[in-house]
N, C-alpha and C positions, 0 to 999 in steps of 0.2 A: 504494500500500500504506500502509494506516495502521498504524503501531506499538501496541504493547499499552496502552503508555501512554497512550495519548488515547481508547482506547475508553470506551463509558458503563459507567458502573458496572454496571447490567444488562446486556449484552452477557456472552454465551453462550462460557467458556471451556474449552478443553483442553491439559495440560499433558503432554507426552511426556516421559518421563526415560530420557536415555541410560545403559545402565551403561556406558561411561567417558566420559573426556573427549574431549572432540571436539577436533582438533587446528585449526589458525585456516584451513587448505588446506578440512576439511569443514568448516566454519563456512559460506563465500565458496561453496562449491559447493550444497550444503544452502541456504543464504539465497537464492540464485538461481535454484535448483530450487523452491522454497517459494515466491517473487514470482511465478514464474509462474502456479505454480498458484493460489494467492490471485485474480491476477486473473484468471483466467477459471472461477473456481469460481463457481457459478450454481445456483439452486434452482426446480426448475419454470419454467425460461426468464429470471428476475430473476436481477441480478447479485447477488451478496453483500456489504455491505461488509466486510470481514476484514483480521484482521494476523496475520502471522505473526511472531515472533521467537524467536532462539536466546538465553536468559539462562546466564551463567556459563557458558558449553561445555557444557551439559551438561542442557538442557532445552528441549523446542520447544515455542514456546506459541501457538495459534492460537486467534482471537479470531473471532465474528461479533458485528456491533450488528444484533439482530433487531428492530430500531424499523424498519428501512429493509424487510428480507425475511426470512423466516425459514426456517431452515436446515433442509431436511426432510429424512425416514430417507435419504432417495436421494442428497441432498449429503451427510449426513453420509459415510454409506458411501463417500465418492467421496474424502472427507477420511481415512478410516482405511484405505484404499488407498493410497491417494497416501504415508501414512506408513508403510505396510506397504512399498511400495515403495524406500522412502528408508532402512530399516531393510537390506533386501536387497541396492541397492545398497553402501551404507556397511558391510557386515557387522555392524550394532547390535543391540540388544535395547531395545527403547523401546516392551513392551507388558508386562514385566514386574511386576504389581503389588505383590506379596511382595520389592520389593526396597525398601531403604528406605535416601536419600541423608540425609546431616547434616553438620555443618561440624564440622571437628577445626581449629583455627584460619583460615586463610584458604584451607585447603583445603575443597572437597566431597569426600566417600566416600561411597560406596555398596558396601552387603551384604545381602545377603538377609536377612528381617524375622528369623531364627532365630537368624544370627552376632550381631545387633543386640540381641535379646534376651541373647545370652551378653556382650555389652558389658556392660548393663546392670546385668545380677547380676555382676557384676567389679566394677561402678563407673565404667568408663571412658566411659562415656557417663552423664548425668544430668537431672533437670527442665530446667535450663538450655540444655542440648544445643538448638541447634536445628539443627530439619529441617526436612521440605519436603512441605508434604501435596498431592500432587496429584491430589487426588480433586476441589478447587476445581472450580466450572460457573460460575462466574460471575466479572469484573471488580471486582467489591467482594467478594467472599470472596480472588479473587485476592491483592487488594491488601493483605486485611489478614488471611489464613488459614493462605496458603502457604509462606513462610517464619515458623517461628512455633519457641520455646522447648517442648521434647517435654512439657512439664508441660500446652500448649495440644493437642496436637495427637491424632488416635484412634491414634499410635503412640504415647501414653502407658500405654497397655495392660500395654508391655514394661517397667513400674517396680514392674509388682507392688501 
């Protein structure tokens, strides 16, 4: 298993955002369950190269480098099972899109894009705020998109 970190910048991402924290018992179980599938996730008979990782408790992030194979409707679908399934066992919500995670100091939280706009018109969240866009497809958007200051991100919307 290669880590997110080492994939190429073009390499093909997905980022799952759990609403809560994952405690470190699912991390170890979730990361185990995730190695395996990684390796034997395959596309049209080619192995995939892939990584999976949990960053902060609280997002899966699974990488392919399509330099090597590339990742078709049929694996992908095999990938948002496999997460469907890990959602089910763990009792999760990690397809959520209307939810929207940000750092209140070295915490993450997450609320639905609607509570977040009621932040917003408060004040208690700002341009500064960041969060977490995970809408990223790629290893260099990852790197430099996804945790980003809301003043960068399409949840800038909610500043009015």
């Amino acid at each position: 298993m290669t880590p997110i970190s080492t994939m190429p910048l073009n390499a093909k991402v997905w980022v799952y955002q759990s609403n809560i924290a994952l405690s470190e018992t699912q991390v170890d179980e979730i990361t185990t369950l995730g190695m395996a599938f990684i390796n034997e996730w395959s596309a049209h008979g080619s192995s995939l190269k892939a990584s999976f990782d949990i960053i902060y408790n609280r997002f899966i992030v699974i990488g392919v480098d399509e330099e090597q194979a590339l990742a078709s409707g049929c694996s992908i679908d095999k990938s948002v099972k496999f997460m469907k399934d890990i959602e089910q066992m763990f009792n999760l919500n990690l397809f959520d899109r209307l939810q929207v995670a940000y750092r209140k100091g070295n915490e993450i939280i997450t609320c639905k894009l609607s509570e977040f706009e009621k932040l917003a018109a408060q004040g208690l969240v700002n341009e500064t705020t960041i969060v977490f866009n995970n809408m990223v497809t790629t290893k260099l958007a990852y790197d430099t998109e996804w945790e980003v200051p809301l003043k960068q991100s399409w949840q800038s919307r909610v500043l009015g």
